[in-house]
N, C-alpha and C positions, 0 to 999 in steps of 0.2 A: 504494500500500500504506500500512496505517498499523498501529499497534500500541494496545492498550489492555489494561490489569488487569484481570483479572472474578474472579467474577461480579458485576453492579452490579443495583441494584435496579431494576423492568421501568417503575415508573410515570415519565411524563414524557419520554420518549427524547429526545435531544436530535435535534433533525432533521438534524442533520448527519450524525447518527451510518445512516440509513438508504441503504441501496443498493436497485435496484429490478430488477425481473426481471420477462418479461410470455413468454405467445403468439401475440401476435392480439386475442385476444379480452379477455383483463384482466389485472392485474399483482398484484405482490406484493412488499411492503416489508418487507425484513427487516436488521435490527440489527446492531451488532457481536455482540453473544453469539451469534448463528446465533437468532433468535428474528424469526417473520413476524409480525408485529404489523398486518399491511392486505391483504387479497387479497377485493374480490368475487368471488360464484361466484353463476349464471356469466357474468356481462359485467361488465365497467367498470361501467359504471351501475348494477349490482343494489344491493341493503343488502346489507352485506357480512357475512357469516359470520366473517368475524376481523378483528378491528376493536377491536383492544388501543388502537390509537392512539389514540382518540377516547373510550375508553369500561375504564377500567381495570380497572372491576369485574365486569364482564357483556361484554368486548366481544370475548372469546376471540382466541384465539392458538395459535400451532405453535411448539414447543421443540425445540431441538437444542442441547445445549451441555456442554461436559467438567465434569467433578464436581474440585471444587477450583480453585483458582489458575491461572492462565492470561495467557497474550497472545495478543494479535490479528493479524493480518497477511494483510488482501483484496485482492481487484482483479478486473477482469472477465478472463474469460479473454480473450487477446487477439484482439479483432475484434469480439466475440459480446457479448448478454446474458446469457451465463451466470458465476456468479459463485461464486471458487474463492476461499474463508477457511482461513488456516492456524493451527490451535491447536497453543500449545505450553506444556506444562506443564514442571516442573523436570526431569523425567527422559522424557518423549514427544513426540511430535511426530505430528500427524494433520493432514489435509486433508477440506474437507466441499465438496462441488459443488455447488450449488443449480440448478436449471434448470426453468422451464416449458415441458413436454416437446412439439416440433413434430411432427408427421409424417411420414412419406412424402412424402405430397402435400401438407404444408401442416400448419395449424392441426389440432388434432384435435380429434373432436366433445366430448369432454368435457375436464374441466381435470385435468393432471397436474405437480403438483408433487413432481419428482424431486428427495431428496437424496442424495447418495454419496459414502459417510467409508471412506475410506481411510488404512489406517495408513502411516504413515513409518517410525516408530520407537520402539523404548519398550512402555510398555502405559499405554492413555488410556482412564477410564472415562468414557462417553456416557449423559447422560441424557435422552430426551425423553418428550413430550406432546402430545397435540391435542386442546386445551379449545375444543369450539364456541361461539361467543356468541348473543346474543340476536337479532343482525342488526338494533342500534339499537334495541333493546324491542319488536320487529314479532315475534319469533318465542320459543321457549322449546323447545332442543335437549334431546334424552336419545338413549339409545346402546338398541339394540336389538339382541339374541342372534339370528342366523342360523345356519342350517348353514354359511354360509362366513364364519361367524366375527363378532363385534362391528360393529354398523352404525349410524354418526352418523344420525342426523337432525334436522333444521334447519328448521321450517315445510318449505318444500316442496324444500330441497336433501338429497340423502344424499351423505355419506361414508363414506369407507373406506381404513383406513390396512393397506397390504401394505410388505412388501418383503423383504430377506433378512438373515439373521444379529440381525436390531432387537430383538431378547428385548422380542414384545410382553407386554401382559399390562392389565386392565380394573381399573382400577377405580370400585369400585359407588359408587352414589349415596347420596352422606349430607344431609340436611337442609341443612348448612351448607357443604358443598361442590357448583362445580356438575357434570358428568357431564363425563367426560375417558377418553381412552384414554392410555396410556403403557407406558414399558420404558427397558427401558439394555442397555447392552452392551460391551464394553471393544475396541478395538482395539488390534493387532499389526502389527511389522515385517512389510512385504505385505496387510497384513488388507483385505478389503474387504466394508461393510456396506449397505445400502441401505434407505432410506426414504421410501415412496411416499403422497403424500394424493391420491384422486382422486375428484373428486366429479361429480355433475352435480344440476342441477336440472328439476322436473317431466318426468324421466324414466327409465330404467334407468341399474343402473349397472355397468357393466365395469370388471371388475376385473383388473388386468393382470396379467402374468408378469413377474417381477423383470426375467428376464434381458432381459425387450425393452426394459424400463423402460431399464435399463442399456445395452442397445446404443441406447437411443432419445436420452440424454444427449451420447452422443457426435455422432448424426447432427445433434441440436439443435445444438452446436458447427458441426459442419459447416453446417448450414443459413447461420447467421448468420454464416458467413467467406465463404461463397458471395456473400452479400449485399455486404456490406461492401465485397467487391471491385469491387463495380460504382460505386464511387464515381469522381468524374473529378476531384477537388480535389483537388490537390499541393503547395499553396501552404502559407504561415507558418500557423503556427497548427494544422498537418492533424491533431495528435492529440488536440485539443480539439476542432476541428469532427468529425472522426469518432466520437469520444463522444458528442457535440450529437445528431449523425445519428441515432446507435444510441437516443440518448434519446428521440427523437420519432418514430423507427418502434415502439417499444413506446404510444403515445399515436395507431397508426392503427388503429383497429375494423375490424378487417378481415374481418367478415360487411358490412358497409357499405361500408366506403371512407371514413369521414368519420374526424375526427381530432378527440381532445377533449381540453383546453386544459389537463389538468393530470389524475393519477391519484387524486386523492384528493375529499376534501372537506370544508368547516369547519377546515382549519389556521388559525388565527389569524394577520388578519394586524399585530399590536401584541400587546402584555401587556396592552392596556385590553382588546381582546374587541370584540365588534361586529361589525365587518365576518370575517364567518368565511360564505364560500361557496362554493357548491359545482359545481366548474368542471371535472365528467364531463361536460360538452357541447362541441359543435364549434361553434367561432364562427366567423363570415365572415370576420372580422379574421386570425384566426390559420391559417387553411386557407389564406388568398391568400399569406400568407407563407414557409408551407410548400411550398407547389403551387411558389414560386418558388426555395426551397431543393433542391425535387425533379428542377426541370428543372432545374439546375445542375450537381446530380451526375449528372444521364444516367439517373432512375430514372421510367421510361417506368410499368410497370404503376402505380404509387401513383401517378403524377402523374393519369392517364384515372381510374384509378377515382374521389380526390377530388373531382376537376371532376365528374365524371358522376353523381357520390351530389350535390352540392350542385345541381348545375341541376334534377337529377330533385326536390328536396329543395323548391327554387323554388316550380318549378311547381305540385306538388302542396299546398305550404301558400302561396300566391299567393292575392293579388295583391298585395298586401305584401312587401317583403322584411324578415324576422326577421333580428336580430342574431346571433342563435343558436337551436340544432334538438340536438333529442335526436339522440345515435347509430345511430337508427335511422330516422332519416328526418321524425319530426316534433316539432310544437312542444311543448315544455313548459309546463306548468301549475301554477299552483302554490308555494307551500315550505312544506316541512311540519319541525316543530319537533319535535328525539327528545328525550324526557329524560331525557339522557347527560352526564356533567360536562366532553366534551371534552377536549382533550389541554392537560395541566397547569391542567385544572379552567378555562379559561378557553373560553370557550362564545358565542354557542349553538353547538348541529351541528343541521345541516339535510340535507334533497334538494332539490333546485329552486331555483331562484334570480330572485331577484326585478326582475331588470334585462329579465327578459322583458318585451316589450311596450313598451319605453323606442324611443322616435324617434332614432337617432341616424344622420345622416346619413351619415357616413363611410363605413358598409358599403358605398354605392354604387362610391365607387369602388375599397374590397378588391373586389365580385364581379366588377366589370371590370377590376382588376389579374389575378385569376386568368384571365380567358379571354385576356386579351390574351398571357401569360406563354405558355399554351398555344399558342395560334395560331402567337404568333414562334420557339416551338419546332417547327415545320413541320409543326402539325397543323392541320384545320378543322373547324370546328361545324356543327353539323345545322342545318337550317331553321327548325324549331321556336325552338329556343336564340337562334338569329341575329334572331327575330320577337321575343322574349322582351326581348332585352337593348336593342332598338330602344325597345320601352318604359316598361325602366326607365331608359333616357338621356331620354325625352323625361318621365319623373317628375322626376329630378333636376333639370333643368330647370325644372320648375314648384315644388318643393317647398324648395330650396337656400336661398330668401330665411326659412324657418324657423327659429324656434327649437330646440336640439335638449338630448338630455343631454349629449353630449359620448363620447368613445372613454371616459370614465374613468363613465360610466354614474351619472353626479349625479343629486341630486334637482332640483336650481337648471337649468330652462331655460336656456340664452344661448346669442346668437349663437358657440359657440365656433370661437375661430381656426382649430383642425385640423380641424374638422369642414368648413368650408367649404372649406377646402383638398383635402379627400378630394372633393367633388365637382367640385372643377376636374379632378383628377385623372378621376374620373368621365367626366366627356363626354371629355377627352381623350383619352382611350381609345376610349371609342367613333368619336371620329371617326379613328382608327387604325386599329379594325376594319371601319369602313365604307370607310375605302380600299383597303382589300386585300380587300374584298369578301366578307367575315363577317360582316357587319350594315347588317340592310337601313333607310333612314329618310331623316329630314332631319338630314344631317351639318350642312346650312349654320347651324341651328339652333343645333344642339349649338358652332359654333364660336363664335355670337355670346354664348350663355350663357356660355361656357368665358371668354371674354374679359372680362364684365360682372362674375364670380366674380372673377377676378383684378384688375379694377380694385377691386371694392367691399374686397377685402384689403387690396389698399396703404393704399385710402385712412380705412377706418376700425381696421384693426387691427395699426397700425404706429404701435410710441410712439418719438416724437423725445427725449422725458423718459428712457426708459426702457433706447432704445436697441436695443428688438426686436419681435418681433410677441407681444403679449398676448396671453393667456389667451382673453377678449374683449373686445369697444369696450368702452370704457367704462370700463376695470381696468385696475391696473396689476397683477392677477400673472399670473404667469408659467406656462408648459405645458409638458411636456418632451416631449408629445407631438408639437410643433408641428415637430421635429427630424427626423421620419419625414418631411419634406416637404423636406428639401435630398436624399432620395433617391428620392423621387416627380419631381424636377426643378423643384418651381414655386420654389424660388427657391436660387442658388448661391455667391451673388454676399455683397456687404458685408452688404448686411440681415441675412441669417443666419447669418452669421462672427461679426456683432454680438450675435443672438440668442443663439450658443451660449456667448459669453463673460457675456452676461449671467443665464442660465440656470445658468451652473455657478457665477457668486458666488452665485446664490442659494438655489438649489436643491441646490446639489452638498455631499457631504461624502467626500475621497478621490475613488475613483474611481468612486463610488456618486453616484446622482441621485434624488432626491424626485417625485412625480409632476408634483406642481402647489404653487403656493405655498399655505401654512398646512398643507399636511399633514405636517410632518416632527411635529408635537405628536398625532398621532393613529396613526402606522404608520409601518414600516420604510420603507429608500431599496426603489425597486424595480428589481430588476435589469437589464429590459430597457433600461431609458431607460440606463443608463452604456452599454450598447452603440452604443444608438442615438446617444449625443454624439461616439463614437465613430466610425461611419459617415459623419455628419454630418461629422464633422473633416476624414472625406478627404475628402467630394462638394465641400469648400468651398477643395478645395487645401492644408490644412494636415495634410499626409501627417508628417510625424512627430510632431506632437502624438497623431496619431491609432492611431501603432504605438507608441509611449510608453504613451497609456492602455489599448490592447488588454494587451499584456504584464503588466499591471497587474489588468484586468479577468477574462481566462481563469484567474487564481490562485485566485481566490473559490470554486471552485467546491469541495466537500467529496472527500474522498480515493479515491472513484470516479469522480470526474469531474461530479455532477449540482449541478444547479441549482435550487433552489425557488423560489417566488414573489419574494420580499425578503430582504434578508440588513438587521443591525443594523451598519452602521458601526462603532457603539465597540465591538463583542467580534464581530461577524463571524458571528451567529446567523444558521441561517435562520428567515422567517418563510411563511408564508403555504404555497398548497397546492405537491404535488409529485411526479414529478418537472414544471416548469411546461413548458411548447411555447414559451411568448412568450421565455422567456429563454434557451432554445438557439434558439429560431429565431435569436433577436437577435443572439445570440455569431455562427451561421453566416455570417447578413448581413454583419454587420463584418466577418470575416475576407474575404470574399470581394469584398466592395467595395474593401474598404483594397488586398489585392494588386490588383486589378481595375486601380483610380485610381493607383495607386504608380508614378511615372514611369520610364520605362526596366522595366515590366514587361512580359514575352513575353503575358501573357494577354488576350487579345479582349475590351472589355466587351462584356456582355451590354447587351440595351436598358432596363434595368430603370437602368442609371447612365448613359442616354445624356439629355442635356438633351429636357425637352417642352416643346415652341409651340406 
């Protein structure tokens, strides 16, 4: 819970200030004031219809907020992605529920954002709005008279605001205002009012009955405690990993199966601007981490369905493997530039991202960390799949002595250190699956590659000067990524006990870490890498440096629990998109390794921290 004054003015939100709420299908970020400032409709991916965040003048918004003075006071309900805010003026008290309403069976076919204010006590005047935007200059909204009443439209989405008690009411369109629906209405001791946006795109639109709306808030609670319970982690940390959880089940597309790396797009990641992109995609890197966060908790359906969207995802844009694929299954093309001043005017905003088509090795061994995770959780692969990843072990193989970008997607080739480290990881895997009889090939192969990858490591990207494994030969900076690899197993020992001490004089500030050397002058620390040193800390035996900086680490996160891309060190901003995957993936990792590794703990490791050879 947290409190704040209002009303405040809408431009620039602080990113902390957002909570997020999803169904499946897309989300929606909304404010302290009860103000959604981010919701596509209708997929993650689409241009988004309210899109305040990015666009303050044209980039519409949904309003819900008491008239006058106020404090704040949120939190999810407990379990769920639904999110219960308590305003309290000098003499009232109301509660507003937010929730993107589920089904019966699931997701339902169009988007409904349910709110429901409830009086406590008092008498609280309520004022809202729902100002479409431009959908990033692509489109140009106005409100059209029906017999069932005032009807948005958006290029090809319509909306429709219902609900009960909301004293709606139109108004018309002036030259210098753009076209908005609104009302207000006062709440009472007991009172209960409700507030429905339901849209859909290129197609009909159903318009609901309050009261199912309202019984459908509840079953939405229910849905996601149902869920929740299926978790199997007990350990330190549980109520930040279960927040982690709850935050990257709203990041799985669940017409697909695939999972995308972050709800937004174009957050800045610095006050300089520049690197602002847009990370509605599922990348190989962050689904293998997931898929391994999923079979941990015992979450059987998401775990087959991501594997089985990604391999199917393979093959069909094969023979290559892409770093990343749209949500629906294929490759992206493309960035296209809106002319939007971005959030706090720092810019650009794009769709598409430019790292497509970038070589980086590493994916090889995320897509064989994910089958393997699968298998050793007592599942097996079709034929096909088992043909398929025979030759991408035997690419690996031939392509590993390349230059590549790098996990951190540069413009600058090199040999980098992690990246050849992911294909050691690579064949080793395979030839894990080729002994338990999941991949058909020449394992003897893959052992002598795997072997050849780990000599050429030691011997050209280990600095005796330095004291760790470089960035790449040749350099002396530093990678934080290279740290993901005391839990890959290629190395456990002094070398990288040494690396992580020398990575955090350099790179580190608190319990924040930098990507790589020279970017602390360009961008925030990035969150996942302090987890990752973290991790790191215990693969290497130094279990209480490692519950020291978790403790340290899980506080970062803003007063609902989420995480964005980067946070600033010296005032503890977020930066970059959100809510991110990599940085609750990362938090769940740590937690789970650390109790895992922690001596004198009852829990099994998994093979994901057992040494590879």
């Amino acid at each position: 819970m947290s409190e704040r004054d209002g009303p405040v003015e809408p431009a620039g939100e602080d990113l902390r200030s957002y909570a997020v709420i999803g169904d499946g299908r897309t989300v929606a970020l909304i404010g302290m004031r009860g103000q959604v400032d981010w919701m596509p409709i209708p997929d993650l991916g689409s241009q988004p219809v309210f899109a305040r965040l990015l666009d303050d003048e044209t980039g519409g918004c949904i309003e819900l907020e008491p008239v006058g003075a106020y404090t704040v006071r949120r939190g999810y309900v407990s379990g769920t992605n639904v999110l219960r805010t308590t305003f309290t003026t000098a003499d009232a008290k109301a509660t507003v529920t937010d929730a993107l309403v589920t089904g019966v069976a699931g997701r339902l076919p169009w988007a409904e954002l349910a709110r429901r204010i409830d009086g406590i006590s008092g008498a609280m005047r309520f004022r809202w709005r729902v100002r479409p935007g431009t959908a990033l200059g692509t489109a140009s909204p106005w409100i059209e008279e029906t017999t069932r009443g005032p009807i948005i439209r958006s290029g090809r989405t319509t909306i429709a605001t219902v609900g009960r008690d909301h004293g709606p009411r139109r108004r018309a369109h002036a030259e210098d205002a753009a076209p908005e629906l609104s009302g207000s209405f006062t709440t009472r001791a007991g009172s209960r009012h409700l507030l429905v946006i339901v849209a859909t795109h290129d197609e009909p639109l159903h318009l609901p009955d309050p009261a199912i709306v309202d019984e459908g808030i509840d079953r939405t609670i229910a849905n996601w405690r149902t869920w929740s319970r299926e978790f199997s982690y007990d350990g330190p940390w549980r109520t930040h990993v279960q927040r982690s959880a709850l935050a990257l089940k709203l990041l799985i597309f669940s017409p697909s199966g695939a999972i995308a790396a972050a709800g937004t797009t174009s957050l800045p990641e610095s006050r300089r601007g520049g690197k602002n992109w847009d990370y509605r995609f599922a990348w190989v890197r962050d689904l293998a981490y997931t898929t391994d966060a999923l079979v941990r908790f015992g979450l059987r359906e998401e775990t087959h369905a991501a594997l089985s969207w990604l391999l199917r995802t393979v093959r069909d844009n094969g023979p290559e493997l892409h770093i990343f694929y749209d949500l629906d299954g294929g490759v992206p093309q493309g960035v296209q530039e809106h002319d939007v001043d971005g959030w706090r005017g720092i810019g650009p905003v794009v769709t598409g991202n430019p790292a497509q088509g970038q070589l980086q090795l590493g994916v090889y061994g995320d897509l064989f960390a994910i089958c393997r995770t699968y298998v050793d959780a007592g599942n097996v692969l079709d034929i096909e799949t088992g043909r398929m990843l025979a030759e991408i072990a035997d690419r690996t193989c031939d392509v590993w002595r390349n230059r590549d970008a790098g996990m951190w997607e540069l413009p600058d080739v090199e040999h980098y250190t992690s990246s050849k480290m992911g294909c050691w990881q690579a064949l080793g895997d395979a030839i894990h699956l080729a002994d338990a009889g999941q991949v058909s090939g020449s394992s003897d192969r893959w052992r002598i590659e795997r072997d050849r990858i780990a000599a050429w490591i030691h011997e050209n990207c280990w600095s005796e000067a330095a004291q760790a494994y470089v960035m790449h030969p040749g350099s002396d900076d530093l990678d934080a990524s290279v740290l993901l690899h005391a839990m890959s197993g290629f190395d456990r020992g002094p070398r990288m006990s040494a690396t992580i001490d020398a990575i955090s004089a350099s790179l580190g500030d608190g319990p924040h870490l930098y990507r790589y050397s020279g970017v602390q002058q360009e961008e925030a620390a990035f969150v996942a890498c302090g987890f990752w040193r973290a991790t790191a800390l215990a693969c290497v035996g130094r279990h209480h440096e490692a519950v020291a900086l978790m403790d340290e680490l899980v506080e970062q996160s803003n007063d609902v629990g989420l995480l964005a891309e980067m946070i600033d060190p010296a005032d503890g901003s977020f930066w970059g998109n959100l809510p991110q995957a990599l940085s609750h993936l990362a938090l769940i990792t740590a937690a789970i390794t650390i109790d895992e590794l922690t001596p004198g703990a009852s829990t099994v490791p998994t093979r994901r921290h057992e040494k590879r050879g």
